[in-house]
C-alpha positions as CSV (number, residue, x, y, z in Angstrom):
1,X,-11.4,13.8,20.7
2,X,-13.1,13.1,17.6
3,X,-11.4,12.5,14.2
4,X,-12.4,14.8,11.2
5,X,-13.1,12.9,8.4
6,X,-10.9,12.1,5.5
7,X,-12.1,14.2,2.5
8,X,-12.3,12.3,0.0
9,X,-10.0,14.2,-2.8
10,X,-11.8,14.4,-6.5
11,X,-9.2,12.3,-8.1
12,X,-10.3,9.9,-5.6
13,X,-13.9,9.7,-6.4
14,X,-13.6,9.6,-10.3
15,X,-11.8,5.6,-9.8
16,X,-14.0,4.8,-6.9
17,X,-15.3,1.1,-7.7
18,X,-18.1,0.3,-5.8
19,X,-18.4,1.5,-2.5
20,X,-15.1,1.6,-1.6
21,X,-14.6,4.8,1.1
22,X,-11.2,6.0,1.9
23,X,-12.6,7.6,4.9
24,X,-13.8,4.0,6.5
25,X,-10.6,2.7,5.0
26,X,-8.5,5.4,6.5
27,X,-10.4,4.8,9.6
28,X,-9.4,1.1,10.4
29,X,-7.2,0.6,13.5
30,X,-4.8,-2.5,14.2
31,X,-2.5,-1.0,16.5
32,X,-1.0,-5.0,16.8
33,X,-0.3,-4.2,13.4
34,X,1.4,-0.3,14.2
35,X,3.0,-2.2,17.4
36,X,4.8,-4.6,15.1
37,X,6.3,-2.1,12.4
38,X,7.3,-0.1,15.9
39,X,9.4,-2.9,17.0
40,X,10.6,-4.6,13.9
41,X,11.7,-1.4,12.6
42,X,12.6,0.5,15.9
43,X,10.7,3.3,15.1
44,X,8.7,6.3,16.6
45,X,5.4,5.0,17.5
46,X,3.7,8.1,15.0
47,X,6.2,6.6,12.4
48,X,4.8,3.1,12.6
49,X,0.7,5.2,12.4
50,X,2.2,6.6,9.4
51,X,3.3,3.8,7.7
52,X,0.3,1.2,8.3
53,X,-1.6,4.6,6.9
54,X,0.4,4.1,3.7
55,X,-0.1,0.9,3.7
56,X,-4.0,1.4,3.7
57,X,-3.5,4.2,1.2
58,X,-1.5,1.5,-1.0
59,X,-4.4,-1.0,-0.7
60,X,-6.9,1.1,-1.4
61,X,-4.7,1.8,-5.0
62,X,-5.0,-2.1,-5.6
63,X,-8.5,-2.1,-5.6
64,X,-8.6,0.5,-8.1
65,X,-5.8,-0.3,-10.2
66,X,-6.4,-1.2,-13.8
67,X,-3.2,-3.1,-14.0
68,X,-0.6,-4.6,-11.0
69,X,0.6,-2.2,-9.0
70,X,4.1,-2.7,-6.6
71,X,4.6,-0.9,-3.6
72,X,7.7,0.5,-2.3
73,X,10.2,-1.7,-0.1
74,X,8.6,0.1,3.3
75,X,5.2,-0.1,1.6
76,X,5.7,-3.8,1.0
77,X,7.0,-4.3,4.7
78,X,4.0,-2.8,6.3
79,X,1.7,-4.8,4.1
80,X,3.7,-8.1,5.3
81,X,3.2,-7.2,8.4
82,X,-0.6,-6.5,7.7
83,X,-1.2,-10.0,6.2
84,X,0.3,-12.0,9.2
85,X,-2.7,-11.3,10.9
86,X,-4.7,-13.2,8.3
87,X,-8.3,-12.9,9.2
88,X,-8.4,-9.4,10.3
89,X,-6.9,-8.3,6.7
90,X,-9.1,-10.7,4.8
91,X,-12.3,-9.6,6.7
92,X,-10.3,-5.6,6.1
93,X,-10.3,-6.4,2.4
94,X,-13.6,-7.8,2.0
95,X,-15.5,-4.9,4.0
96,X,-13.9,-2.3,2.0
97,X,-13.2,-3.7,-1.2
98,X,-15.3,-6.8,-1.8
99,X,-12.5,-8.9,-2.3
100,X,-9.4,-10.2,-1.0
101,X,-5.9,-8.2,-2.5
102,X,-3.5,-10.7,-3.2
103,X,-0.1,-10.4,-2.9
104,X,1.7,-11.5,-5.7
105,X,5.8,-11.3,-5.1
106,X,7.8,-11.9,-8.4
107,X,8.2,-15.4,-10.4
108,X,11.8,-17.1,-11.0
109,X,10.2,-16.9,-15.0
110,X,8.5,-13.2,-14.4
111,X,9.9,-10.8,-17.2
112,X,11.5,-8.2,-15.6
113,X,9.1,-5.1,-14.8
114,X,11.9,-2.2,-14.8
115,X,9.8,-0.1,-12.0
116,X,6.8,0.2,-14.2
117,X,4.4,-1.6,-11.3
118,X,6.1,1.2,-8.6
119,X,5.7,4.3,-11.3
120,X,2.2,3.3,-12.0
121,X,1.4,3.2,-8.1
122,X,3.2,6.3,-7.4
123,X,1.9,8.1,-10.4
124,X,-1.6,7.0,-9.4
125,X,-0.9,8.1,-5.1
126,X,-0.1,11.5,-6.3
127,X,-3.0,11.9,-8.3
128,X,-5.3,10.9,-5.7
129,X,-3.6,11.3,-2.2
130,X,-1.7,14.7,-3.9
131,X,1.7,15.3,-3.7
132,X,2.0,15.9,-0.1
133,X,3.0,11.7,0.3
134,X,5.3,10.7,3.4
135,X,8.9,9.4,2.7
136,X,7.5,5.7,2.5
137,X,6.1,6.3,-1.0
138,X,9.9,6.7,-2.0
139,X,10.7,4.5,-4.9
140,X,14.0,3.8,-6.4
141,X,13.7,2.7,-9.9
142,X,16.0,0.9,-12.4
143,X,19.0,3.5,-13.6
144,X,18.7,5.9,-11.0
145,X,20.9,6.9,-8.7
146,X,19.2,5.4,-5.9
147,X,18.3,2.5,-7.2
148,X,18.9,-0.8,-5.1
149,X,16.8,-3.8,-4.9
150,X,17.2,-6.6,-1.9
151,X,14.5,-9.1,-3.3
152,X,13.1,-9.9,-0.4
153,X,10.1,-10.9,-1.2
154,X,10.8,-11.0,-4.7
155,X,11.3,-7.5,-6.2
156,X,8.2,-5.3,-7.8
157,X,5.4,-7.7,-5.3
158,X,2.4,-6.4,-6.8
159,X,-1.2,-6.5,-6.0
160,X,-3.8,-8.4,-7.8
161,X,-7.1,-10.9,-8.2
162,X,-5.4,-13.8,-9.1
């Protein structure tokens, strides 16, 4: 069976930098990477495709992004689990973006963001990826009524060059 490309929407192609193809992004396998959010999470096995998907969709915001972008908590967890395997995501992150994506979890000192990081990602997935987006691009922001924040890894982790 062969896989039908990724077409690559419009919104997509006007904050291309570079060479940066969501189809050979979308295209990257790790299933080490899908095995571990499977068991970590006890999840479906298409559940765990889905979210490193996400995940690759998230990453590919980051090297776009203007300014820091945070993922949501399952977002965050799949790129954890991404990063673990060191080598493979730095050699991922230099073939298809040129550079390494940092992850950047919150300071003790860091002003507090109030979900502006997460709306900025999620306004920028819709507008690319559409608003078709699995339930992993769920954010709960500051004063609503889902709001909750655990800090694992230091509440709105964003993505940058530093």
């Amino acid at each position: 069976m062969v896989a039908e490309p990724i077409q690559q929407p419009a919104a997509w192609q006007q904050h291309v930098v570079g060479e940066v193809s969501l189809d050979e992004v979308m295209a990257y396998q790790h299933p080490a990477v899908v095995q571990r959010l499977q068991k970590k999470l006890g999840i479906e096995p298409r559940d765990a495709e889905q979210l490193f998907a996400d995940t690759k969709r998230f990453l590919c915001l980051c090297a776009i992004a203007d300014e820091p972008i945070a993922p949501t908590e399952t977002l965050d967890f799949g790129w954890h689990e991404f990063i673990l395997f060191t080598r493979d995501y730095a050699d991922f992150c230099e073939r298809h973006f040129g550079r390494f994506i940092h992850h950047r979890p919150k300071y003790p000192d860091d002003p507090p963001t109030n979900g502006g990081q997460g709306r900025r990602a999620l306004a920028m997935a819709q507008e690319i990826f559409g608003d078709g987006l699995s339930e992993n691009w769920q954010y709960s922001f500051p004063g609503e009524a889902n709001f909750s924040c655990n800090d694992q890894c230091g509440c709105d982790a964003a993505c940058n060059d530093d």
